[in-house]
Structures are given as structure tokens and as C-alpha cells.
C-alpha positions as a printed Julia matrix, in Angstrom:
124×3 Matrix{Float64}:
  -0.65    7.23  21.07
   0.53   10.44  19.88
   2.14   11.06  16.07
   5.56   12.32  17.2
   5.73    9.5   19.17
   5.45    7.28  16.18
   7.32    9.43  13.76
  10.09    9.24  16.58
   9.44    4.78  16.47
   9.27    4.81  13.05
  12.68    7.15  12.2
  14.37    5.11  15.12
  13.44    1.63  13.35
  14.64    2.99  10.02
  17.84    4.4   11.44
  18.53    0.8   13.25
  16.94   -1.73  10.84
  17.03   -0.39   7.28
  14.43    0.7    5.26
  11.34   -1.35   4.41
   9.79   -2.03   0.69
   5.92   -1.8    2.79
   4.72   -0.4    5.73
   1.34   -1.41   7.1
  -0.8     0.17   9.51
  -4.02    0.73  10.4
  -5.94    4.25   9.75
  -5.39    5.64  13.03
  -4.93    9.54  13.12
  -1.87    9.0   13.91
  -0.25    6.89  11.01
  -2.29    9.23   8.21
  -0.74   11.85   9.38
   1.12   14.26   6.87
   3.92   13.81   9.71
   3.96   10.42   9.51
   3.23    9.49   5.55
   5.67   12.21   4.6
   8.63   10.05   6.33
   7.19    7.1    4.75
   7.35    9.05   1.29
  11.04   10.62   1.99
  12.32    6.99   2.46
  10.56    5.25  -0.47
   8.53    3.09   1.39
   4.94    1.83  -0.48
   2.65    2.57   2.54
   0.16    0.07   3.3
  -3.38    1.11   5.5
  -6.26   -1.87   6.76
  -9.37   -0.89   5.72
 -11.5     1.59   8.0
 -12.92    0.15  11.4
 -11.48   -3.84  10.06
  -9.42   -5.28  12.65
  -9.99   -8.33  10.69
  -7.83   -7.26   7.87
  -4.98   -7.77  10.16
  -6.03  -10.46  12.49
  -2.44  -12.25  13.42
  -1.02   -8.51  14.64
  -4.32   -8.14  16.92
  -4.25  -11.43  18.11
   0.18  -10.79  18.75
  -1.2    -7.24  21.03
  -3.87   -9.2   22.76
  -1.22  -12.2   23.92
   1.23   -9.7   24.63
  -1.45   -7.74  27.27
  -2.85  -10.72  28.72
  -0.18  -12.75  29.14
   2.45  -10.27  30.05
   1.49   -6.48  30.54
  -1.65   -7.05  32.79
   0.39   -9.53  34.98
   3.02   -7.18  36.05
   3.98   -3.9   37.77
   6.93   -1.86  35.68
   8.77    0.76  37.91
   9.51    2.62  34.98
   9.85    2.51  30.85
  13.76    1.41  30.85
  12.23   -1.63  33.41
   8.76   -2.02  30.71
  11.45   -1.91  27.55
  14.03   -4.76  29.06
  10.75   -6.93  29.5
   9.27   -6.38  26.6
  12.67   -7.37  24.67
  12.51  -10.23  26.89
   8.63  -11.38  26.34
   9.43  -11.26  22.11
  12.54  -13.3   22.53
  10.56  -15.65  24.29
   7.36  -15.37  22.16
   9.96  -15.9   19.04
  12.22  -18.39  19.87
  10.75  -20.23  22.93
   6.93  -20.59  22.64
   5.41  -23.22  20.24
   2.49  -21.67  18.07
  -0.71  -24.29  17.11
  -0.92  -22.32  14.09
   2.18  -22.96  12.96
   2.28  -26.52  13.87
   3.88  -26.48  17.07
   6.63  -24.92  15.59
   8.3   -21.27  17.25
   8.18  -18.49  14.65
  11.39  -18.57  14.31
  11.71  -21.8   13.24
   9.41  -21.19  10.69
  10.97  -17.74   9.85
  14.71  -19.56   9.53
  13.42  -22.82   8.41
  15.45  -24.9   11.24
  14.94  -25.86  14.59
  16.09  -23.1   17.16
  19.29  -24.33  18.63
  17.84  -25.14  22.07
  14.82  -26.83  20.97
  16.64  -29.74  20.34
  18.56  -30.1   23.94
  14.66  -29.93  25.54
């Protein structure tokens, strides 16, 4: 992954979605970049780095990119990014709203997010 790449992501998501108190990461060249910490700084955000070589320190995002490979990614062919990015928006909805999580007591994550059943849990 390249750092204007996710100077670009990370500009985009701020543009879109606000800007965030914290922004975690882990110490790839990429996110300690002067490119990328200096947006971080110019927007006020506290920035937020998992120790060296500790996948560990962030063990729910690893296991979220594993499930997402393995259960999606690996299992299909994309024609194209446009065709990857409509899946992808497809696979979270799903992964958010649909799919029950043992960790969180069979609940979705939105449900535990929003605190109330998602709408079509109940009609199942």
C-alpha cells in the first residue's frame, strides 16, 4: 500500500465523514509518514500507533481483514475496482447488519452499536 494512496483514503473519509477525536494505525511506513501524520496534525486528530511488530494490540481489526479475505476476497473474481468497491460495500452491510457475532452474543454489530434489534432481525 502506497502513502498517497492513504493520504488520498484518509482526506476522502474526512471530507465525507467528519473529523475524528483518534486515529489508530499500525506503524507501517506508510501511516508514519510526514505525509500522512501531517494531515492527521492539520485536522486535530490525536494519532494513535500499535506497538512495533504487535498485531495483538489490535486483534478484533486483524481478525475483521482475515474474515473479510477468506470469506469474501479469495472466493471471488472482480472485473475491475468499481465491481471490488460495490462488493465490498455490500460484504460490510452484511457483516454489520446481517451476520450474528459469538463474541457479541449472537448479536450483529449493529445491534450492539445502536442498542436495538436491526429492523429485519425480527421478521426472520
Amino acid at each position: 500500500m502506497e502513502t498517497d494512496f492513504c493520504v488520498e483514503a484518509l482526506e476522502e473519509a474526512i471530507r465525507r465523514y467528519g473529523t475524528p477525536e483518534i486515529f489508530n494505525t499500525d506503524q507501517g511506513s506508510q501511516f508514519t509518514s510526514e505525509d500522512f501524520t501531517g494531515v492527521l496534525k492539520e485536522h486535530g486528530i490525536a494519532i494513535s500507533m500499535d506497538g512495533r511488530g504487535r498485531a495483538q494490540d489490535n486483534i478484533f481489526i486483524e481478525r475483521l481483514w482475515w474474515t473479510l479475505k477468506y470469506n469474501y476476497i479469495y472466493l471471488r473474481s472482480f472485473n475491475n475496482g468499481a465491481d471490488l468497491r460495490k462488493g465490498l460495500r455490500g460484504w460490510f452491510s452484511f457483516y454489520n447488519r446481517e451476520r450474528f457475532h459469538q463474541t457479541l452474543d449472537n448479536l450483529t454489530p449493529d445491534e450492539v452499536y445502536y442498542g436495538l434489534p436491526y429492523p429485519f432481525a425480527e421478521a426472520a
